[in-house]
NUNUDREN-402918 format. One record per atom (N, C-alpha, C, O): x, y, z; residue in three letters; atom name; residue number from 1. Coordinates in Angstrom, 1 decimal. Atoms other than C-alpha are relative to their C-alpha. Layout:
N
east	north	up	resn	name	resi
X	Y	Z	ALA	CA	NUM;
...
//
This chain:
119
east	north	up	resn	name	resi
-0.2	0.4	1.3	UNK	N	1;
-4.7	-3.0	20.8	UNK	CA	1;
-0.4	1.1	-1.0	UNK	C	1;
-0.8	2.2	-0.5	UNK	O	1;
0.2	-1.2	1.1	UNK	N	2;
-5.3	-0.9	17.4	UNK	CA	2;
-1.1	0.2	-0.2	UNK	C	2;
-1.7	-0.9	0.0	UNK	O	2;
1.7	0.2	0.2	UNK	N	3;
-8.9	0.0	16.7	UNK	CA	3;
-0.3	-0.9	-1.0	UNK	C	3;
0.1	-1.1	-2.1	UNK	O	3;
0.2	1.0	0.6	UNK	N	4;
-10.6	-2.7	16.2	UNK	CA	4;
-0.7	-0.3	-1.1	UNK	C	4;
-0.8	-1.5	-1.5	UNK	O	4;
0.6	0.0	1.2	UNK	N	5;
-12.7	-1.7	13.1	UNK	CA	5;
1.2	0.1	-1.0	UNK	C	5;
1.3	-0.7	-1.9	UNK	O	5;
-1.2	0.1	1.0	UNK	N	6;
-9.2	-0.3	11.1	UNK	CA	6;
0.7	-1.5	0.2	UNK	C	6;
1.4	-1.8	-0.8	UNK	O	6;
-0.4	1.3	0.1	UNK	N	7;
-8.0	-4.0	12.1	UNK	CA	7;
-0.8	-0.5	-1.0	UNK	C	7;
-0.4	-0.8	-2.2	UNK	O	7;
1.1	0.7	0.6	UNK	N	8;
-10.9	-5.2	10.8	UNK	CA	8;
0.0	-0.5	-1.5	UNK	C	8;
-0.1	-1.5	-2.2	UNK	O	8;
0.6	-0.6	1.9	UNK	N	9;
-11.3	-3.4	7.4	UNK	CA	9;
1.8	-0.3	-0.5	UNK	C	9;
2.1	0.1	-1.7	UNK	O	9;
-1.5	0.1	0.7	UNK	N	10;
-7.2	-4.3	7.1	UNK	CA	10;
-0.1	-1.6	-0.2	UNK	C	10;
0.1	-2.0	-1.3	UNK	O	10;
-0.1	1.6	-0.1	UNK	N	11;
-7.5	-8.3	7.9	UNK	CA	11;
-1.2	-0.3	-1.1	UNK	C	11;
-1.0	-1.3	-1.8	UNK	O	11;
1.0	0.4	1.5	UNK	N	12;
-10.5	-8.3	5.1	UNK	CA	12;
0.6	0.0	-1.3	UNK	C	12;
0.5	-0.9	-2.2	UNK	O	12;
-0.6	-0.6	1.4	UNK	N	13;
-8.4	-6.4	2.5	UNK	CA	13;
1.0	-0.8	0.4	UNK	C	13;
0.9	-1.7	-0.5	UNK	O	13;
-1.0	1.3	0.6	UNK	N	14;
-5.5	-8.8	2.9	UNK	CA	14;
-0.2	-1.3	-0.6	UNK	C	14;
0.5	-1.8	-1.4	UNK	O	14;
0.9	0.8	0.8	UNK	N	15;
-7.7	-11.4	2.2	UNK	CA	15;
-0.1	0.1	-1.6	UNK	C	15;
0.4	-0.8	-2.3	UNK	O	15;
0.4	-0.8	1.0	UNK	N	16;
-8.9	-9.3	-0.8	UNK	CA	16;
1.3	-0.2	-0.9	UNK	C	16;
1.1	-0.5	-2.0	UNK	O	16;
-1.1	-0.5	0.3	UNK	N	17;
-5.5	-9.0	-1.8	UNK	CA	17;
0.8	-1.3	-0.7	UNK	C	17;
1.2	-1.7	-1.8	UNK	O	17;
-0.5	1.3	0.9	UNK	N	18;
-4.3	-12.0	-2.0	UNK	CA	18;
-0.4	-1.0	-0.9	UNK	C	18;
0.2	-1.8	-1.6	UNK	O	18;
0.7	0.6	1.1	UNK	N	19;
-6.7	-13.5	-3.8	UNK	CA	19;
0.5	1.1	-1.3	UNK	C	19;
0.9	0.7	-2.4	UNK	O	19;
0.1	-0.7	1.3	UNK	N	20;
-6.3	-10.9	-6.4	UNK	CA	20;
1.9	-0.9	-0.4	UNK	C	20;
2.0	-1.5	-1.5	UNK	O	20;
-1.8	-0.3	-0.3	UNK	N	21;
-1.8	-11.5	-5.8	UNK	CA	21;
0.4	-1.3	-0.2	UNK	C	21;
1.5	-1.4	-0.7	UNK	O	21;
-0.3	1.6	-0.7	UNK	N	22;
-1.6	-15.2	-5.1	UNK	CA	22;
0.8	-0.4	-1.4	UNK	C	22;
2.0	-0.7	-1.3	UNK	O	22;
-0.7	0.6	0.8	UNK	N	23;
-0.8	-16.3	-8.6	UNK	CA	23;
1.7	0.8	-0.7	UNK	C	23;
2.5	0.3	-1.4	UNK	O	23;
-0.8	-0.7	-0.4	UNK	N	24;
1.8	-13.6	-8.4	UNK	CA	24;
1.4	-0.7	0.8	UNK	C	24;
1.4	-1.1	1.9	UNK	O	24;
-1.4	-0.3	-1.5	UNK	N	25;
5.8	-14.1	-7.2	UNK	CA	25;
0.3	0.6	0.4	UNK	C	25;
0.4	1.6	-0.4	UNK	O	25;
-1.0	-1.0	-0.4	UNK	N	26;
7.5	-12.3	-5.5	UNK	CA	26;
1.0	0.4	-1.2	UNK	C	26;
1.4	-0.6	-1.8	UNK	O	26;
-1.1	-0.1	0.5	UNK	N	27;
9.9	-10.7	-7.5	UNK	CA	27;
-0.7	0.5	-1.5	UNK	C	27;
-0.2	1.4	-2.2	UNK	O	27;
0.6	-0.6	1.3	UNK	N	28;
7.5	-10.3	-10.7	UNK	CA	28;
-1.4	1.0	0.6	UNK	C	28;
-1.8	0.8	1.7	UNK	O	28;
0.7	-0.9	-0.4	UNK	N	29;
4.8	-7.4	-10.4	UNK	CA	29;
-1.3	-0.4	-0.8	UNK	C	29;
-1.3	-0.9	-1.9	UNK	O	29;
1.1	0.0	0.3	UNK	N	30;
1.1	-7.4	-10.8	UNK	CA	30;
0.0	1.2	-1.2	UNK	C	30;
0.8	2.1	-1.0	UNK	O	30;
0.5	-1.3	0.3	UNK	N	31;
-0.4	-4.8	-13.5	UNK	CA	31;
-1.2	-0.3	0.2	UNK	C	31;
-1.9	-1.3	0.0	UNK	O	31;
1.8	-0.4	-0.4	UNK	N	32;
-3.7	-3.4	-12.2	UNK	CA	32;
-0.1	1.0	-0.4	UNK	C	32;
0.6	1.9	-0.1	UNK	O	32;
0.3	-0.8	0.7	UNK	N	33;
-5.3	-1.6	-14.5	UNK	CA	33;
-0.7	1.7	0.7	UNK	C	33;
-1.3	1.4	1.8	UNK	O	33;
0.2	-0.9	-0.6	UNK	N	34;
-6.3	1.9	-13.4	UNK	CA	34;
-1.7	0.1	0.1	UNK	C	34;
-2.4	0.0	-0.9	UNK	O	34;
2.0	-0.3	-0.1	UNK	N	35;
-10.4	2.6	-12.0	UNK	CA	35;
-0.5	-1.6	-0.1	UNK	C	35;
-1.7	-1.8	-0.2	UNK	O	35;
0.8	1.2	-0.2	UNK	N	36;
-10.6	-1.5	-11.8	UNK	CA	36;
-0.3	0.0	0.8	UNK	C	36;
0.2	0.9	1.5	UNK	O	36;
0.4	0.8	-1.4	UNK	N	37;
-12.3	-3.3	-9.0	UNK	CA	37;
1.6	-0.6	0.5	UNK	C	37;
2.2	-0.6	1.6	UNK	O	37;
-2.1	0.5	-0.8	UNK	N	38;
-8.5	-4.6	-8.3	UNK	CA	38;
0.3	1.1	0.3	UNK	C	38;
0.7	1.3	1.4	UNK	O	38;
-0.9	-1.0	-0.7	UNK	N	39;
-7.2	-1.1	-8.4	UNK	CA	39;
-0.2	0.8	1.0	UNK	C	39;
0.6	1.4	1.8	UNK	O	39;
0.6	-0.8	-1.7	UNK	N	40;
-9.9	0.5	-5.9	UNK	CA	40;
0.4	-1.0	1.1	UNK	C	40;
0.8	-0.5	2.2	UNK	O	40;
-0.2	0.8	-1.0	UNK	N	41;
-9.4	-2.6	-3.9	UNK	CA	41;
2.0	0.4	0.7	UNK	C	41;
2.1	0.9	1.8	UNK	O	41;
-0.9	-0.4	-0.1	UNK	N	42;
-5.5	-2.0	-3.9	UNK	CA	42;
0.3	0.9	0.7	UNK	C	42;
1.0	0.9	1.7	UNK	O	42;
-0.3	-1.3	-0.4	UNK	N	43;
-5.6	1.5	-3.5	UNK	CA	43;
-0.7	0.1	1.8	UNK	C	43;
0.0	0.5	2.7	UNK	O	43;
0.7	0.1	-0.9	UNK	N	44;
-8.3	1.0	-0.6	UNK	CA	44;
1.2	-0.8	1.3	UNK	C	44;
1.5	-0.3	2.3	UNK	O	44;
-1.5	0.7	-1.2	UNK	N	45;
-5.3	-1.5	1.3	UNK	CA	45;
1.0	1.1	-0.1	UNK	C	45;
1.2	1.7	1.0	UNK	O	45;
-0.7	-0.7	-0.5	UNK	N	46;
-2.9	0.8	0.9	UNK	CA	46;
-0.4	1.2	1.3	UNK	C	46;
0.0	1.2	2.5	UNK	O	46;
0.4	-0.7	-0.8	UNK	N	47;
-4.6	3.5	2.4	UNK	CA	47;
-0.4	0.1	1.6	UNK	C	47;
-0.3	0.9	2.5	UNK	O	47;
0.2	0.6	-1.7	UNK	N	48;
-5.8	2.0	5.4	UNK	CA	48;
1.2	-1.0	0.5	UNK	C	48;
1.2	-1.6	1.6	UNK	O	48;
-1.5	-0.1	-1.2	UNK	N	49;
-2.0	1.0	6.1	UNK	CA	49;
0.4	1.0	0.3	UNK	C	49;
0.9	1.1	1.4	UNK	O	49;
-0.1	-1.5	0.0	UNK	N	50;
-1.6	4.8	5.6	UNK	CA	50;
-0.6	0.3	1.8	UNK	C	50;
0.0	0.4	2.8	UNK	O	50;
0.8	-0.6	-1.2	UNK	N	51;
-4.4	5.6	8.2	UNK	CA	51;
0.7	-0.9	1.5	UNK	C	51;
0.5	-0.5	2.6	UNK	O	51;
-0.1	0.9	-1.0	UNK	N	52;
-2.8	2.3	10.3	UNK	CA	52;
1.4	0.9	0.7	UNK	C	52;
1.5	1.1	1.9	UNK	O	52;
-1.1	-0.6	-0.4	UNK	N	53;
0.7	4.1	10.3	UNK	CA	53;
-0.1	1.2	0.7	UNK	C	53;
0.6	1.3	1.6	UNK	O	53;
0.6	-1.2	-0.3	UNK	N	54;
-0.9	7.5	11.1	UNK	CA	54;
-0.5	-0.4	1.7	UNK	C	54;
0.2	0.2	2.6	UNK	O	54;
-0.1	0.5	-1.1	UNK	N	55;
-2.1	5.9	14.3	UNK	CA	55;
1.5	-0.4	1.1	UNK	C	55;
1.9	0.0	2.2	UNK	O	55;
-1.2	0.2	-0.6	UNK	N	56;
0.8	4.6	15.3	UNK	CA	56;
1.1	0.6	0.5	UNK	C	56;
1.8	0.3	1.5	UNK	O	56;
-0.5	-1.2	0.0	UNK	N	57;
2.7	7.9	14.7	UNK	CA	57;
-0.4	0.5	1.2	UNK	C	57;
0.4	0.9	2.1	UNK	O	57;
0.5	-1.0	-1.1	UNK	N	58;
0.4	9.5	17.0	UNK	CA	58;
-0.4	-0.7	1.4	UNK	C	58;
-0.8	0.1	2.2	UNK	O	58;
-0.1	1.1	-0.4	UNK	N	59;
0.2	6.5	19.2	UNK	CA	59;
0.9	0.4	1.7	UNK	C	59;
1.9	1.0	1.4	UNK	O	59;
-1.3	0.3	-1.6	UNK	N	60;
2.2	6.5	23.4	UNK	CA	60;
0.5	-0.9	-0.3	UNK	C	60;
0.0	-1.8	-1.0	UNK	O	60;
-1.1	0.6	0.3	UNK	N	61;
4.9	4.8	23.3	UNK	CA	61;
-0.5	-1.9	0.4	UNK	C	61;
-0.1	-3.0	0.0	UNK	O	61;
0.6	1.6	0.1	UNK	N	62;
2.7	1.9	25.0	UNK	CA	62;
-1.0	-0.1	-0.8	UNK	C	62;
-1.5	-1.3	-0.7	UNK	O	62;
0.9	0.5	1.1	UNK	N	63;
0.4	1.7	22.7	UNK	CA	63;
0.8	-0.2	-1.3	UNK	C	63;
0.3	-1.0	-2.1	UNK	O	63;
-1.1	0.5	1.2	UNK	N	64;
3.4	1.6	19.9	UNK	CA	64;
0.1	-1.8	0.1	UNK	C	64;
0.2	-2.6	-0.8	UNK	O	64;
-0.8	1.2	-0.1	UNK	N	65;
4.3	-1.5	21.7	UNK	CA	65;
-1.3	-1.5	-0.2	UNK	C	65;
-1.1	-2.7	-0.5	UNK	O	65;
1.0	0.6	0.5	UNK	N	66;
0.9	-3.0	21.3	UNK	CA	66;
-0.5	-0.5	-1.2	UNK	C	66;
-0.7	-1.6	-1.6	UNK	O	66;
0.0	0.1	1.5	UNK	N	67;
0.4	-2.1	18.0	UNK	CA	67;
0.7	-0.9	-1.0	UNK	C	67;
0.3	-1.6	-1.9	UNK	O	67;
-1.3	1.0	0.5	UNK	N	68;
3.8	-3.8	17.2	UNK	CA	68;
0.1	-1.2	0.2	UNK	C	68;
0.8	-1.9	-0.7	UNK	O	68;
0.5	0.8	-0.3	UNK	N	69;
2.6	-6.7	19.3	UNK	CA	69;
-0.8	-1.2	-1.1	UNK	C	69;
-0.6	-2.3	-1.6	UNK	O	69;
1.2	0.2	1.1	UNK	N	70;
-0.7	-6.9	16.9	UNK	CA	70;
0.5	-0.4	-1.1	UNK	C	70;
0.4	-1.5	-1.6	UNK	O	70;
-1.0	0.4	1.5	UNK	N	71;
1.3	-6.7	13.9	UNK	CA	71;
0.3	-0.9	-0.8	UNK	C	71;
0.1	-1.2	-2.0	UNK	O	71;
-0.7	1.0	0.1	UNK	N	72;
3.6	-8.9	14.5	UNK	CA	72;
-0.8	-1.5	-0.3	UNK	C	72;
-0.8	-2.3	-1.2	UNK	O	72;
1.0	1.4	0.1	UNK	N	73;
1.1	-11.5	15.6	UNK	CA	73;
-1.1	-0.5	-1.2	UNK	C	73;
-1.3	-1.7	-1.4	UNK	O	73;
0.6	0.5	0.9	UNK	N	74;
-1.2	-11.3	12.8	UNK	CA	74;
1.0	-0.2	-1.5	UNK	C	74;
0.6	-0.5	-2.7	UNK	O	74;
-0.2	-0.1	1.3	UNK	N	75;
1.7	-11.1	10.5	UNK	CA	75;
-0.3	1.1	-1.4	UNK	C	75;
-0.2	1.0	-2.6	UNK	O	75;
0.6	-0.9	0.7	UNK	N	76;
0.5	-8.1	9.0	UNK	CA	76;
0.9	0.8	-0.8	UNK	C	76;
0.4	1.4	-1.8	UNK	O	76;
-0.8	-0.9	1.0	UNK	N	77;
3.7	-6.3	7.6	UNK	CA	77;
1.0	-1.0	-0.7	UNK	C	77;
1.7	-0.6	-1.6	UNK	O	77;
-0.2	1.1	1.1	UNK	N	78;
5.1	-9.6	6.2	UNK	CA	78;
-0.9	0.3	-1.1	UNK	C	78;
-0.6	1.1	-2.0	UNK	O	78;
1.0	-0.6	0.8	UNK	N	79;
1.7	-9.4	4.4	UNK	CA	79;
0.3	1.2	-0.7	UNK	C	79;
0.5	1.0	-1.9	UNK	O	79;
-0.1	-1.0	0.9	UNK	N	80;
2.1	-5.9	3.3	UNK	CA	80;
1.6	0.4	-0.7	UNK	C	80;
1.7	1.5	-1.3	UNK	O	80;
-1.1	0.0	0.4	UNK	N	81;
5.9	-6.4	2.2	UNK	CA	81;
-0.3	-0.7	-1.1	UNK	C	81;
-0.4	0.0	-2.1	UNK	O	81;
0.6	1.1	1.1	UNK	N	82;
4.7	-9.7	-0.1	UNK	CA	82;
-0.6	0.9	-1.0	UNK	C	82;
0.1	1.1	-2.0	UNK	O	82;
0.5	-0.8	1.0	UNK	N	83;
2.1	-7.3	-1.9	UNK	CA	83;
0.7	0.9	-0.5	UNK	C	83;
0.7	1.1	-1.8	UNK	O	83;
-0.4	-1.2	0.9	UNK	N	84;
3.9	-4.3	-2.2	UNK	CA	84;
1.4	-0.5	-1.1	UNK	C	84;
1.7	0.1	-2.1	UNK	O	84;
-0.9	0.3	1.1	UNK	N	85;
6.8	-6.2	-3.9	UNK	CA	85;
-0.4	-0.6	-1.1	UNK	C	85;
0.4	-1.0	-2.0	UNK	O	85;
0.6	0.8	1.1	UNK	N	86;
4.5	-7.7	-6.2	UNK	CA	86;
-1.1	1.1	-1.0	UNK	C	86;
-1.7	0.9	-2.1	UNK	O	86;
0.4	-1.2	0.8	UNK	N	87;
2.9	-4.2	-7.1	UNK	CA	87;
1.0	0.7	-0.3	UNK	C	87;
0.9	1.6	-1.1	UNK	O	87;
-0.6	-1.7	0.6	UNK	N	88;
5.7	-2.1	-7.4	UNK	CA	88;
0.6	-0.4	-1.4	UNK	C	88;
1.1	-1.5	-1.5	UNK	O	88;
-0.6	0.5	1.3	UNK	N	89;
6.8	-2.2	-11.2	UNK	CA	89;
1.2	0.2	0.1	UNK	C	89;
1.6	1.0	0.9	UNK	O	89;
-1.0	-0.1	-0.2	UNK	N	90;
10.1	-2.8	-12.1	UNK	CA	90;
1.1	1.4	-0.6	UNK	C	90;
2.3	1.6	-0.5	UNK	O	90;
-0.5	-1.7	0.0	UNK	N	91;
10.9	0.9	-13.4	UNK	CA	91;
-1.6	0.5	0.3	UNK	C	91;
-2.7	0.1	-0.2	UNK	O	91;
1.7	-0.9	0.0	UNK	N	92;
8.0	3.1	-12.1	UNK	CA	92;
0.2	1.2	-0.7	UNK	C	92;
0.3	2.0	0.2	UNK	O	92;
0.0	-1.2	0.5	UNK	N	93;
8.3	5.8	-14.2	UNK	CA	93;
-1.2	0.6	0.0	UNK	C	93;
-2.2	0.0	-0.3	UNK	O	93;
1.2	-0.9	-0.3	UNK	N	94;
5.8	8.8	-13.5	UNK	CA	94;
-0.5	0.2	-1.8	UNK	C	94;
0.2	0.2	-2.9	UNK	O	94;
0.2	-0.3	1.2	UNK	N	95;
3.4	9.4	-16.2	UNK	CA	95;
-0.9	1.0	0.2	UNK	C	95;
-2.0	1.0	-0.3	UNK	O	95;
0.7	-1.0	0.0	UNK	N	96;
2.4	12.7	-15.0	UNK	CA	96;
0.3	1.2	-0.7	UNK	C	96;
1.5	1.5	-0.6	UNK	O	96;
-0.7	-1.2	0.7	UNK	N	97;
2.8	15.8	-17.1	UNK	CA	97;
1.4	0.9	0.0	UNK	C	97;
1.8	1.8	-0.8	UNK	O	97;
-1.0	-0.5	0.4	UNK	N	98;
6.0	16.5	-16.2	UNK	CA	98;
1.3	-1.3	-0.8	UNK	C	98;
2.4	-1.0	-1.0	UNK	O	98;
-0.5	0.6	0.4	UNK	N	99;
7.2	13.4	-17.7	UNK	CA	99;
0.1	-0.1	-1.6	UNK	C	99;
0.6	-1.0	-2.2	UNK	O	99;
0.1	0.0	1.3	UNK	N	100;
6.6	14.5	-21.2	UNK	CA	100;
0.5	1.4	-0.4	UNK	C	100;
0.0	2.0	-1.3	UNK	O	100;
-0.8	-1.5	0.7	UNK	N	101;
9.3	17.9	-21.3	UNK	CA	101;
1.2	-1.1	-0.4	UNK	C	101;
1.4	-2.2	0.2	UNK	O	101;
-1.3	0.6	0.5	UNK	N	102;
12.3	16.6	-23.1	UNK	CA	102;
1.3	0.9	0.7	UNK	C	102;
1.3	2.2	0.8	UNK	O	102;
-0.9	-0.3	-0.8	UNK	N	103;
15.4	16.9	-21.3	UNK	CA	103;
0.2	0.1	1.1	UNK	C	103;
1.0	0.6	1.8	UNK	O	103;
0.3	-0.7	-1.7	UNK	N	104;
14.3	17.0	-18.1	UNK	CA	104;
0.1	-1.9	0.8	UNK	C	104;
-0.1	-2.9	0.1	UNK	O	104;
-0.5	1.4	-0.4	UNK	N	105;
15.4	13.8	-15.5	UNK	CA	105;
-1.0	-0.5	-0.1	UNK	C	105;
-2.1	0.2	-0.3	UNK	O	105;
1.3	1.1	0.3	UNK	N	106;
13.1	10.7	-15.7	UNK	CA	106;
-0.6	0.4	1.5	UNK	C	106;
0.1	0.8	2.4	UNK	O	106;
0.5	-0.2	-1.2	UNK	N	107;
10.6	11.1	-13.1	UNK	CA	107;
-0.5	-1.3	0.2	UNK	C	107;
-0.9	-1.9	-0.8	UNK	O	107;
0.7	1.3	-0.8	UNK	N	108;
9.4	7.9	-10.8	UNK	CA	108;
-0.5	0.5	1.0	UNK	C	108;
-0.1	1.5	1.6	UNK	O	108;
0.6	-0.3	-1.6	UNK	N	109;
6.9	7.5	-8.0	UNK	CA	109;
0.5	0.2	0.9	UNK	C	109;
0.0	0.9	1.8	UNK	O	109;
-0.4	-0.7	-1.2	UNK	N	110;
9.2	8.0	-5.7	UNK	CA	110;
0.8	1.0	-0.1	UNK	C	110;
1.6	0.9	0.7	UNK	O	110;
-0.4	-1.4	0.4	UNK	N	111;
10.6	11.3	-6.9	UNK	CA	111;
-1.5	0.7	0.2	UNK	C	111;
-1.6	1.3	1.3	UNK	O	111;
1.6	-0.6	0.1	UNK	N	112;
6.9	12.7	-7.3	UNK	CA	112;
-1.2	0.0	1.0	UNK	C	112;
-1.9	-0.9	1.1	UNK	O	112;
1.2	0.3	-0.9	UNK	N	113;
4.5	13.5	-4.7	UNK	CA	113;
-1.5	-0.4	-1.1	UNK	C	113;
-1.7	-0.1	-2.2	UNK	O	113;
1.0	0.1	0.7	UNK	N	114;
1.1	12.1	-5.5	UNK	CA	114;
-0.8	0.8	0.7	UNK	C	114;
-0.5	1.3	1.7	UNK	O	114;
0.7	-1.3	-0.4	UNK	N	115;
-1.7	14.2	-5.1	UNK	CA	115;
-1.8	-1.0	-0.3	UNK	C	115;
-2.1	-1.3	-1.5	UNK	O	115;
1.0	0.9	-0.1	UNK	N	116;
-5.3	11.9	-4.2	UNK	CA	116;
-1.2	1.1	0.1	UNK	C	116;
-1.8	1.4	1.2	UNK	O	116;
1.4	-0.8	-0.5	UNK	N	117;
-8.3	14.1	-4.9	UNK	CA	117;
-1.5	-0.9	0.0	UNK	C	117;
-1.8	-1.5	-1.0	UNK	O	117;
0.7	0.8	-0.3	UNK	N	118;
-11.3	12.4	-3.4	UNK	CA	118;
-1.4	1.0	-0.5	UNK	C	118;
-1.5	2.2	0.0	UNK	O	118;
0.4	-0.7	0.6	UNK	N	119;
-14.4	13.3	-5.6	UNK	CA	119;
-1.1	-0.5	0.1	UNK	C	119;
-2.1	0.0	-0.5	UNK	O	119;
//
């Protein structure tokens, strides 16, 4: 099965999560303000689906099948489908410096690498 502490610290934060999400539908989006206790919590779940996927990547083909097992059984990427449709806004437009030259295409999150400096 997956290591059992990144299980761990993932089955907490969905917890976490949904309490924050719950009064949330599907279909309308959370705002979480940036440097809250929601948005490190947030950022923190993502992340450690990051590091979960990252495993799995690097993972034998039987241990994929485990992993996928696990998953499944806890429901865990239902879970992280539910949230992420309830965070992603419904235009994300980037609001990093290059979204302020005129003339230039609209930039969104998913056009833009982000860049996470840990400080």
């Amino acid at each position: 099965s997956p290591p059992a502490a990144l299980m761990s610290v993932l089955a907490t934060q969905e917890l976490l999560l949904e309490n924050i999400l719950e009064c949330i539908p599907v279909g309308e989006f959370a705002v979480i303000q940036p440097l809250s206790d929601e948005f490190c919590l947030v950022l923190g779940y993502l992340l450690t689906w990051k590091l979960t996927l990252a495993f799995f990547k690097a993972a034998s083909s039987q241990l994929r099948v485990l992993y996928s097992q696990y998953l499944r059984r806890t429901k865990s990427l239902n879970k992280l489908l539910y949230h992420l449709f309830r965070l992603m806004p419904e235009n994300p437009v980037f609001s990093g410096p290059t979204s302020e030259i005129p003339n230039k295409d609209t930039k969104t999150f998913f056009t833009e690498e982000l860049h996470l400096d840990v400080k």
